[in-house]
C-alpha positions in Angstrom: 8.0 25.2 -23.9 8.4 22.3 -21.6 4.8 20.8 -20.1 4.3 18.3 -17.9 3.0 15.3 -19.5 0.5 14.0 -16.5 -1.6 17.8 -17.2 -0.8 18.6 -20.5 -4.3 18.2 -21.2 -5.5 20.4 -18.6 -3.4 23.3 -18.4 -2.8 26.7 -20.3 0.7 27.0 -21.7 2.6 28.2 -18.5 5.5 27.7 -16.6 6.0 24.5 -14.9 4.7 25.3 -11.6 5.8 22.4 -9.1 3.5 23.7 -6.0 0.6 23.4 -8.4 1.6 19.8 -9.6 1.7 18.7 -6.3 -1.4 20.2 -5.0 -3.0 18.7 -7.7 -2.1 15.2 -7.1 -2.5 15.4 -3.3 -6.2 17.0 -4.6 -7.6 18.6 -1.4 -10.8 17.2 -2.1 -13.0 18.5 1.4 -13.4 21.4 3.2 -15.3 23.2 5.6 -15.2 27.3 6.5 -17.7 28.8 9.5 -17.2 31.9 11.4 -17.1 32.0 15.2 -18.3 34.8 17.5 -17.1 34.7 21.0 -17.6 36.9 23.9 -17.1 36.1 27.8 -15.0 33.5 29.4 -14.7 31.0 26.8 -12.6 28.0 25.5 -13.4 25.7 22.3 -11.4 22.6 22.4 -10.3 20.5 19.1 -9.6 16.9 19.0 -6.5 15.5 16.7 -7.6 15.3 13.1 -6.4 14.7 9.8 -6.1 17.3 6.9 -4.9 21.1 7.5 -7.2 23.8 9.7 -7.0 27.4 9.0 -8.2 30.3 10.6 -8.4 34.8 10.1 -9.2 36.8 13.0 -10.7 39.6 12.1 -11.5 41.5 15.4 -10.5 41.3 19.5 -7.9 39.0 20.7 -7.6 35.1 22.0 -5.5 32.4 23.2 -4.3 29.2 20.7 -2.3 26.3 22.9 -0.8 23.4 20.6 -0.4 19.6 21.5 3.5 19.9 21.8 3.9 23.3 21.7 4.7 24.5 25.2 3.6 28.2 25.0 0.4 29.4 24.0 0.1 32.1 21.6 -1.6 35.1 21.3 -3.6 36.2 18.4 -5.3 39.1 17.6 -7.2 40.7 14.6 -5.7 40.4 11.4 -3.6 37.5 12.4 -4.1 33.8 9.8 -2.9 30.5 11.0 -2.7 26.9 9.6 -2.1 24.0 11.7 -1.1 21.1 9.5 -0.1 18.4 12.1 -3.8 17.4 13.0 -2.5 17.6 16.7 -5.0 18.6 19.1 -5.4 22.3 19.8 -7.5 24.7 21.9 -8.8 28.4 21.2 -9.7 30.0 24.1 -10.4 34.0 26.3 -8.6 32.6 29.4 -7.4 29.0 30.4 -9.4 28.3 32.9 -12.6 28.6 31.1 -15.3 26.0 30.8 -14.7 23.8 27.5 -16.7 23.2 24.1 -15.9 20.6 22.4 -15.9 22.1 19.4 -16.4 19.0 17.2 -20.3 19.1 18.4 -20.1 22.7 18.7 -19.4 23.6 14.9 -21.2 21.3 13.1 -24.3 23.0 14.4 -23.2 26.1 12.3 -24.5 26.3 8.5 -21.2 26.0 6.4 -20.2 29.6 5.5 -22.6 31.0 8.0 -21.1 32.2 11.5 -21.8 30.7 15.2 -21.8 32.4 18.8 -20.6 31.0 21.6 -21.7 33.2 24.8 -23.4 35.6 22.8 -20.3 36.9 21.3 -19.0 40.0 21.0 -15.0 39.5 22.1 -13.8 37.6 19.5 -14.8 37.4 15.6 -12.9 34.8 12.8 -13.4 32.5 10.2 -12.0 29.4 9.4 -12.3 25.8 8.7 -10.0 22.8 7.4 -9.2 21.0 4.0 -9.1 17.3 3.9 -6.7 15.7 1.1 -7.9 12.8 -1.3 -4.4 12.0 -2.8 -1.5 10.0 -1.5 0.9 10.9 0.1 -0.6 14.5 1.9 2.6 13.9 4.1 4.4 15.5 1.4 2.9 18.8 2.0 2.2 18.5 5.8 5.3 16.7 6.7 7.7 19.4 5.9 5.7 22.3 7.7 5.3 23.2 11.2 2.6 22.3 13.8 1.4 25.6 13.8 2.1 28.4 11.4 1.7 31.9 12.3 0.9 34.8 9.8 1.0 38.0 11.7 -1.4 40.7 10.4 0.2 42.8 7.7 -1.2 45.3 4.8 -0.3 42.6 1.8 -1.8 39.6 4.0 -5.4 41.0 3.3 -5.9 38.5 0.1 -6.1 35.8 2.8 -8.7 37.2 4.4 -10.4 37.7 1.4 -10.4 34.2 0.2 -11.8 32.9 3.0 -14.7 35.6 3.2 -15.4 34.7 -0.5 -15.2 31.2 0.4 -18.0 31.7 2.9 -20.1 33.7 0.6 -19.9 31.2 -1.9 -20.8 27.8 0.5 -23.4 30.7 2.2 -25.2 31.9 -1.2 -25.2 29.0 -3.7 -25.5 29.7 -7.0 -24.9 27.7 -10.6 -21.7 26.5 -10.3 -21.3 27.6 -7.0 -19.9 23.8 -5.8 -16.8 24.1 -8.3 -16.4 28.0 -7.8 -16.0 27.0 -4.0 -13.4 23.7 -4.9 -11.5 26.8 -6.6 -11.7 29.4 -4.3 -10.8 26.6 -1.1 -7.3 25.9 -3.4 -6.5 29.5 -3.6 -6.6 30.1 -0.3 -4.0 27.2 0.3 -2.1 28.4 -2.1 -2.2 32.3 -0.5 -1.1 30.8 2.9 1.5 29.0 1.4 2.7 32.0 0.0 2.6 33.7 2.7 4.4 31.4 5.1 7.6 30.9 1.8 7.9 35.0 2.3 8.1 34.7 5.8 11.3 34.8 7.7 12.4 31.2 9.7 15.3 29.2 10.7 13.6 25.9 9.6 13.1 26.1 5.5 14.4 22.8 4.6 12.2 20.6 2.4 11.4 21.0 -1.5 8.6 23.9 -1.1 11.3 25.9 0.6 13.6 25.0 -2.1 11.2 26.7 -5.0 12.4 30.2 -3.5 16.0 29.2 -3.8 16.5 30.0 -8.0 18.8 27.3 -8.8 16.5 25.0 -7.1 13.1 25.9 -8.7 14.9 25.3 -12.0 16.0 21.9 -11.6 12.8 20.8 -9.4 10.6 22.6 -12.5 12.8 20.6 -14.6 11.6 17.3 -12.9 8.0 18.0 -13.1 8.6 19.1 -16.8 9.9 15.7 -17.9 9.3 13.2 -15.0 10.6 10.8 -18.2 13.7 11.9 -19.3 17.0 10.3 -18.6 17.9 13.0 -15.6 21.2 11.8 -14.3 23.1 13.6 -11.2 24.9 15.4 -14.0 22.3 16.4 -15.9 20.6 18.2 -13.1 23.4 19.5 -12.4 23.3 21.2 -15.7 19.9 22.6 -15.2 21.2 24.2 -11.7 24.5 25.5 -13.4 26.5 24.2 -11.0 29.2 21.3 -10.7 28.0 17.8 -10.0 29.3 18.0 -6.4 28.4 21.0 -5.5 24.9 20.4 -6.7 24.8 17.7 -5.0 25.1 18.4 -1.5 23.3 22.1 -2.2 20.1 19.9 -3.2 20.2 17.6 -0.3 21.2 20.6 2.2 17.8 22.5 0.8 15.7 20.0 -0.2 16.0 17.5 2.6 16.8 14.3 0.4 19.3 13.6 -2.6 18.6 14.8 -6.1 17.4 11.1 -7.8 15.6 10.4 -4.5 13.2 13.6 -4.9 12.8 12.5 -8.9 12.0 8.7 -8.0 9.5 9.3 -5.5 8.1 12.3 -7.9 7.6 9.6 -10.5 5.6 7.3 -8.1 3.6 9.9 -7.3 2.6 10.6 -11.2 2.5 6.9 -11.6 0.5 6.6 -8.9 -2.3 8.9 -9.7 -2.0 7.4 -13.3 -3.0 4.2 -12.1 -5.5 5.0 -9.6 -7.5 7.2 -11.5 -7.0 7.0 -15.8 -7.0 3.0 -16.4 -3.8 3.2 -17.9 -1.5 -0.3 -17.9 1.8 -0.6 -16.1 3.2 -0.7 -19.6 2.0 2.6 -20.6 2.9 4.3 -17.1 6.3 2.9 -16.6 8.2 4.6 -19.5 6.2 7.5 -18.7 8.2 7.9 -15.8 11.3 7.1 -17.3 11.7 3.2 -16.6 12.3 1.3 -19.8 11.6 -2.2 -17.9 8.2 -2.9 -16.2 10.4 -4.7 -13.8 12.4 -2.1 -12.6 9.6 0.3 -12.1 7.9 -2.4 -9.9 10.7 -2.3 -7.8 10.8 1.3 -7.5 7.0 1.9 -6.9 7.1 -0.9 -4.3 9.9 0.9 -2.7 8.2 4.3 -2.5 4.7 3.3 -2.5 4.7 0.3 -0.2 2.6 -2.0 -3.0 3.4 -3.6 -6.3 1.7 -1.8 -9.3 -0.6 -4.1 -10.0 -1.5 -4.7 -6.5 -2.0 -0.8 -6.1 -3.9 -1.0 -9.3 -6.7 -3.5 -8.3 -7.1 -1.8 -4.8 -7.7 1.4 -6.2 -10.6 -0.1 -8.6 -11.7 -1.7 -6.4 
């Protein structure tokens, strides 16, 4: 069976899963879950930020307005969003109400435990954000919309559920509790990112899109498999069962970029984290990756990455 050789030494002998190679080189790495409580006229106000927020209403109804998104949408129990632009955005009962800025407002919460704001009682939820440690988190949050909108339905209940746990678990700590909660923040990730692949939109290009197209998810699995082997247009091809044309332009209609320019950056990522975090020289990592000459990997990581490796190298020890 084919393994990926940046986590053969962590894994169980599975499938190549590509959404769980990336995930764990962009390593989500902090997090933060609270529940909120809100009765009255209310309105709690986020600045821009980096990483992903997420949120699961569980009872009543409120008001979400995006930066750039002209109408505000309604949201009512049952409902899960993720916002994964870090654009500003605003919960809220009515729009004139007075504002919270929720940045001092939160933090004055217990992590896991929940908060009123007007003594509650119109409008109950839980959520919180993930911050990413590895490169690149455009990868993930580029290709997905400022705001995306789960609607409450019977098989969206394991979202819900993760997040619950997650509080628990941040709440109660126990032995382990700090790892069980690293866990349980990933799976939740993962469940939205299920959720929003299953559901219907006009805008699915981009390569997690592509792992629901079959063809696809074979050659892309194939990738991750072997970032080293000779892959050629034609080879790839192969993999897909399709012509070299037709493959092609199907990869670049689904994917969002050619064929070789998905597998180069790919292999910067690996060599990226491979460098940053093991020790390894240039002259281990670069056939790794499928370049036979230190110089033309140093090309192509400069290209992707924006340093030379051994720039990238030092900077990241130090």
């Amino acid at each position: 069976m084919l393994r990926s050789p940046l986590f053969r030494r962590h894994r169980p002998e599975f499938a190549i899963d590509p959404l769980s190679d990336i995930l764990s080189i962009l390593k989500p790495n902090s997090y933060g879950f609270r529940g909120l409580d809100a009765g009255g006229e209310w309105s709690l106000v986020f600045a821009a930020d980096q990483g992903i927020k997420c949120y699961a209403f569980t009872a009543g109804s409120c008001w979400l307005a995006v930066e750039g998104i002209t109408d505000p949408v309604r949201l009512s129990a049952g409902d899960f969003i993720l916002l994964p632009s870090g654009k500003a955005f605003r919960l809220y009962s009515t729009a004139d109400a007075p504002a919270t800025d929720a940045f001092r407002f939160m933090p004055t919460i217990l992590a896991g435990t929940v908060g009123v704001l007007n003594e509650g009682g119109g409008c109950t939820g839980v959520g919180g954000y993930f911050h990413f440690e590895g490169m690149h988190a455009d990868l993930l949050t580029g290709m997905l919309p400022s705001l995306v909108h789960i609607s409450a339905e019977p098989d969206r209940a394991g979202l819900r559920w993760s997040i619950e746990r997650l509080m628990r678990e941040m709440r109660e700590p126990l032995p382990g509790g700090s790892l069980m909660a690293e866990h349980l923040a990933q799976a939740l990730l993962i469940e939205a990112l299920r959720a929003h692949l299953s559901t219907p939109s006009e805008q699915r290009i981009g390569w997690l899109f592509a792992l629901a197209d079959r063809q696809m998810f074979a050659v892309i699995s194939a990738m991750h498999a072997e970032p080293g082997h000779r892959w050629t247009l034609a080879t790839l091809a192969e993999v897909a069962g399709m012509s070299r044309s037709c493959f092609a332009v199907r990869f670049k209609e689904t994917v969002g970029e050619s064929a070789m320019g998905y597998l180069t950056r790919w292999r910067m990522m690996i060599a990226a984290d491979r460098l940053a975090n093991t020790g390894v020289p240039i002259s281990a990592v670069a056939p790794m990756v499928g370049y036979e000459s230190e110089s033309a990997f140093g090309a192509a990581f400069k290209r992707v990455i924006g340093y030379p490796p051994r720039q990238f190298a030092r900077a990241a020890a130090q």
